[in-house]
N, C-alpha and C positions, 0 to 999 in steps of 0.2 A: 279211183273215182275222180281223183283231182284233174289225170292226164284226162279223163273224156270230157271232164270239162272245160277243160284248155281247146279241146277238139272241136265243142261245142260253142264256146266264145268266139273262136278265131271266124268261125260261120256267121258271123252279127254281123250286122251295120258298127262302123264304128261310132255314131252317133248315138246308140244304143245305152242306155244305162246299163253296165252291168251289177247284179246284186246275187251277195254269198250271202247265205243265211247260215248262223252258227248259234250252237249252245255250248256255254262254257268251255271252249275252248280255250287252251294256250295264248296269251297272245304274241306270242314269235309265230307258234301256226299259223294265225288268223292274219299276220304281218307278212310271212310267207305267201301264203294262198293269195292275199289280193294283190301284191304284187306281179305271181306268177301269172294270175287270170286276168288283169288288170282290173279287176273289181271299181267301181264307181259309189258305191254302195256297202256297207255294213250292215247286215240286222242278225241282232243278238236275242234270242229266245229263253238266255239262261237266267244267269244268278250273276249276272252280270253288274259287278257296282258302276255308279256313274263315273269314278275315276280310270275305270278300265274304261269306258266306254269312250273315254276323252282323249285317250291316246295313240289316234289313230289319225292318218294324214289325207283321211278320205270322212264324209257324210256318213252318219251311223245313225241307223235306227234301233229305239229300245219297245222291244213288245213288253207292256203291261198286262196281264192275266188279271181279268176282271170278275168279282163278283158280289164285290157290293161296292158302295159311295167311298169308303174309306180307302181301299184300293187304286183307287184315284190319286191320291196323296202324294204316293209315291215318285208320279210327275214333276214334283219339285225338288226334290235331289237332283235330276238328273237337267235342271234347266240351264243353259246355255254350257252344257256338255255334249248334245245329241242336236242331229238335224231334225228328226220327226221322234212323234212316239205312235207306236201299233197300241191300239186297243182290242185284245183276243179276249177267246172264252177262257172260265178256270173251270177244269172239271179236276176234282180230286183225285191223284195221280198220275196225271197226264197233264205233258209239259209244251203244250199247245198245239194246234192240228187238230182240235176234234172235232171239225164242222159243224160244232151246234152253236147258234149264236147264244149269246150273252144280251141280259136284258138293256135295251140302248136308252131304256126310259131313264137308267141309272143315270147317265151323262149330263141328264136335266135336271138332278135335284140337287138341292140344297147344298148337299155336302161333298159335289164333285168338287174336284182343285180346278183352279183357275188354268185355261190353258191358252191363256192368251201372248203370243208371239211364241208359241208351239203349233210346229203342223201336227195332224192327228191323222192317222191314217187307220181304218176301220177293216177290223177281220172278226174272223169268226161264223164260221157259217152261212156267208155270202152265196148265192147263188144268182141267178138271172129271174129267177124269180122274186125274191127280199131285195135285193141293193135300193133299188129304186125308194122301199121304205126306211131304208136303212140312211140313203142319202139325206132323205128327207129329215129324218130325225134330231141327225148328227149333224149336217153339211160338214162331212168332214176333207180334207184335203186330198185325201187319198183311198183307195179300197186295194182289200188282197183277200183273193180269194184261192184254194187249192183245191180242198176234196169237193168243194161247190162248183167244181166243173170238170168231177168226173163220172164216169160211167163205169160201173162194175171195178173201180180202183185203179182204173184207168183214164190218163186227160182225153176229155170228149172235144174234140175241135170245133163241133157243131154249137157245143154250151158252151165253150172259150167265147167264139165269136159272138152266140149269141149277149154273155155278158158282157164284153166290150163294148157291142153295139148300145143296149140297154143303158149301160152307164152315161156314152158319150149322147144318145137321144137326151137324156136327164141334165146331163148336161148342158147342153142345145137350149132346152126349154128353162132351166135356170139361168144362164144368161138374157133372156128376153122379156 
């Protein structure tokens, strides 16, 4: 898997971010892998503490699994250890991926942790249809979306682009 993604990298712009997405993995693996791919990017899905997350010579993001306000919390161990933090869904026994969004009202109340001079990048359930409210909600830094632009479990290029497009219109009209 690692060599088609070598295959795959070397095919990029090299102005391209690239990003490995790992759970709990080793980290000599994770040391290895970005190196051999040139990785640009870390994001960690696991059980990943924030001193693992610190020791790495590249930008790492830490997904959060969200399902209530105190879950939030969590953001502050990891502050000025991680370049961004993911905001995902938590469904009980699944360890993120499950395309159903997470309530984003959570993010506004009372008892979320302060995420101020943390970027926030918003998953979970994104598709071309929600971001638009989802940006709204949140304005958060970033979006990642996966099974939300696909079709039959498969990436649909028509709903890639369509959310692309959708975000950066959003975008458009929030700068103005």
């Amino acid at each position: 898997a690692v060599d088609a993604a070598k295959r795959i990298v070397d095919l990029l712009p090299c102005e391209l971010e690239k990003v490995g997405v790992f759970v709990d993995a080793p980290r000599r693996e994770v040391t290895e892998i970005q190196r051999y791919l040139g990785l640009d990017l870390l994001q960690f899905h696991g059980r990943e503490s924030p001193q693992y997350c610190s020791q790495f010579p590249v930008k790492v993001i830490k997904a959060l699994r969200i399902a209530s306000p105190r879950d939030f919390q969590a953001v502050e161990a990891y502050r000025g250890k991680i370049w961004a933090c993911l905001l995902d869904s938590y469904l009980p026994g699944a360890g993120g991926g499950t395309g159903k969004p997470w309530d984003w009202k959570l993010f506004k109340s009372d008892q979320c942790a302060d995420f101020s001079g943390i970027r926030v990048i918003l998953a979970g359930g994104l598709t071309p249809q929600n971001v638009v409210t989802a940006l709204r909600a949140l304005k958060p830094d970033g979006v990642d979306t996966s099974s939300g632009v696909e079709t039959g479990g498969q990436k649909d290029l028509f709903l890639i682009k369509q959310f692309i497009e959708t975000v950066r219109r959003w975008e458009k009209s929030a700068l103005t």
